[in-house]
Each structure stands twice: as C-alpha cells, then as structure tokens.
N, C-alpha and C positions, 0 to 999 in steps of 0.2 A: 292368174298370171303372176309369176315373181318376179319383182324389182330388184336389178345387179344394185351392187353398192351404188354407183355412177347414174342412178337416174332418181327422177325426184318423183312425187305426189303428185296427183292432177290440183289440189289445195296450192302447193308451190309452184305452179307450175301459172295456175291463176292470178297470186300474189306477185310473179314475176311480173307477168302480164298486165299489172295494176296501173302502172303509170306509163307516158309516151319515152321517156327514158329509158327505162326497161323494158318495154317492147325495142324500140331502137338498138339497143345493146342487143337482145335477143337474134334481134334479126341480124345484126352485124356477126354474132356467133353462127350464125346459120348459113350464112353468108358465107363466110371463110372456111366451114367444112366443107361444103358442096363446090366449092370452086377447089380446094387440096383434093378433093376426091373423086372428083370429074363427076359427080352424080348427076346435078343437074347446072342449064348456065343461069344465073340468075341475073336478068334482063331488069331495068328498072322499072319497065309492068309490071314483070311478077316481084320485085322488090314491092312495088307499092299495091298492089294487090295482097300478099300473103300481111302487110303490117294491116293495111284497115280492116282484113277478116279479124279481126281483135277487136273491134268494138261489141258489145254488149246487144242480144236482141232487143233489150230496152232503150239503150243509146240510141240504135238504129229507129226503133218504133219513136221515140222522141223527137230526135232529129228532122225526120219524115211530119211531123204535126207540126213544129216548129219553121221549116221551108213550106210548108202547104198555107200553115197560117198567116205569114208573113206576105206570102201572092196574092192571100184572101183582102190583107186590107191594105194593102199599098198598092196592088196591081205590079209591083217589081219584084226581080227574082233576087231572091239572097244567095243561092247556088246551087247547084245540080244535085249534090248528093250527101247522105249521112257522113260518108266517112271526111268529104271536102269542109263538111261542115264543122266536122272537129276539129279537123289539121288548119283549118283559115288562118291565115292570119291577123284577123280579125275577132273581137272578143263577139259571144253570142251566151248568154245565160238564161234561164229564166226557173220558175217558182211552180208550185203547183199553188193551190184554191184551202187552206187550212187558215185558221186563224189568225196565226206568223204562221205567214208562209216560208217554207224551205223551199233552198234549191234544188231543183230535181234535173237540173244541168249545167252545163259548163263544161263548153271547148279546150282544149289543151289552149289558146292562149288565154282563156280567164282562169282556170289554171295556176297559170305561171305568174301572172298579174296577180289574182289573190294568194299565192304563194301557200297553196294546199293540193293536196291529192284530190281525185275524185270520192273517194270515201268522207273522207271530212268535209269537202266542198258538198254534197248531199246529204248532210246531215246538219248544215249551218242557216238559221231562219237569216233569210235573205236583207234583214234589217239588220244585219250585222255588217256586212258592207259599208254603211254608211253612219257618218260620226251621228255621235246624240242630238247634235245640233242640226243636223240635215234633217232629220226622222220627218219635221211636219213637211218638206217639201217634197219630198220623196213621197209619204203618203197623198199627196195632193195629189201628183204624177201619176200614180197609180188609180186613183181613184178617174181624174179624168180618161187615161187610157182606158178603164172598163167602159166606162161611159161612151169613147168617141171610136173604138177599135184601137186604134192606134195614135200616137205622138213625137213626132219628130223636133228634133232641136233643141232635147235637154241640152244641158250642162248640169252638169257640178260634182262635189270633192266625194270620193271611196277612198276607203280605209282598207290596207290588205288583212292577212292576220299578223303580219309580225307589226302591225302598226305603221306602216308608210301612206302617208297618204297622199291621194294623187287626184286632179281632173280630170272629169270625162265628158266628151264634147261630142257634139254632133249626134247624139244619142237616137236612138228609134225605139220606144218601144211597142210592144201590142199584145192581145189577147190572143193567147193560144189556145185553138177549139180543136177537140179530138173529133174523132174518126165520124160521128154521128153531127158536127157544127155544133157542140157545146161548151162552152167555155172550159177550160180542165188548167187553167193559170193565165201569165203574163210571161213574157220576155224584152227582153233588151238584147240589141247588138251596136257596136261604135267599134269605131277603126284609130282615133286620135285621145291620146289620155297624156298628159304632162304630172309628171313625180314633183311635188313641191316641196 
C-alpha cells in the first residue's frame, strides 16, 4: 500500500496516540472532519468509546488485575472498567515485584500529578516518587501492605519529576495478584493530595 504525502506511519500514528492530550486533540480532529463531511454523527458514546479503544492491551490487562485485586482485599469497588480507570479522577498507580520496583502503571491523573508521560512513568523505580527522607516510611508501608493485603490511611509528602512536592492523604494501598491469585506487585490509589 502507498502513503500520499498527507498521511503518517502506523509508528506516528502510535506516538500521536502516546499521551491523553494527544489522543484528545486527535479525536477533536476526527471529530471536526466527520461532522464537515456528514460521514458519521459523532454522539458522545462514540466520542468516548473510540478515545478509550486507545489504551494498551497491557493497560487494559493491568487495569483488570488492579480493579479485581482491589475487591479481593477491601471488599469495595474502585470502578467498573480499564478505560474509567484511567480517565478517574482519581490517582491509581502501582509497581510490579523487582528489587526497586518500577512503575508498571499510572492513570492519566498520576500522570499529570507526577508530571510525566506514560513512557517515562514506566520506566521510573517507584522510589522515586518519594523524597530521601520519606524512603524508610514508605518502605515500612510497603512492607506491611505485603504482609496485611492491604492499608488504608497513609499520608505523606511525593515528589513529581520537575520537583514539586506535594501530600498525599487518605491513601489505600494493596497487593496486586494476577490472573492465577499471586502476587505480581502493590498499588496505591487516593483522591486528596495538597502542593506544598
């Protein structure tokens, strides 16, 4: 198949795709031909349907462990679906099981709050979030969450990347078990953070 000048690489077309920004913009361009061209009406179902078929089969498969695991030890729902789970307004991260662990998620609003892409956000050991002086509390956290399933009612100070740093309250974390009930990381989710 040849490409006119006017169209891009499935690579660009990816990298457009990379952030909620640019899917947003994308779909706003998509948006505006199909409505000047009478193609199709684009209803805000299919608005918000064609944006979430943009997440990642991994995103999705993650997501899915991370809502299953969370009903596993609270008994409460975090929310219905991968794509709701990224758009929350509400932050939801978590790590996988390495020895610094990295993050192997992160919603559009942890995102925004740590002030990275999801490329970068996935390749960042999750002890980076938190100042040097945090590290033993955080490790404690972590350590009993393995221990108890889960723990609700942290607090305390994250660091984005450009260096802001900010509180975070009301915290939940817990062990996230894959597909078989075996532990495969931790996460965290909290809805209340104050920039200091």
């Amino acid at each position: 198949m040849q490409q006119n000048e006017n169209s891009i690489s499935q690579d660009e077309t990816e990298y457009l795709l990379s952030t909620k920004a640019n899917r947003d913009h994308l779909m706003s361009a998509i948006q505006d031909v199909a409505t000047k061209t009478n193609l199709v009406s684009f209803t805000p179902e299919k608005w918000n349907e064609a944006s979430n078929s943009l997440l990642s089969d991994w995103q999705v498969k993650q997501a899915q462990r991370l809502i299953k695991s969370f009903h596993h030890w609270t008994g409460k729902t975090l929310i219905e679906t991968p794509e709701a789970l990224f758009n929350a307004p509400f932050v939801v991260v978590s790590h996988g099981t390495e020895p610094d662990p990295i993050f192997n998620y992160g919603n559009q609003q942890a995102l925004t709050l740590w002030e990275m892409d999801w490329e970068t956000f996935t390749r960042t050991p999750s002890r980076q979030s938190a100042e040097p002086v945090s590290q033993e509390e955080r490790l404690r956290l972590l350590t009993e969450t393995k221990s108890k399933g889960y723990v609700s009612g942290y607090r305390g100070i994250r660091i984005s990347s450009t260096g802001k740093r900010f509180w975070i309250e009301d915290v939940i974390l817990w062990t996230v078990l894959d597909e078989l009930n075996q532990p495969c990381g931790q996460a965290a989710t909290f809805s209340s953070w104050t920039f200091i």
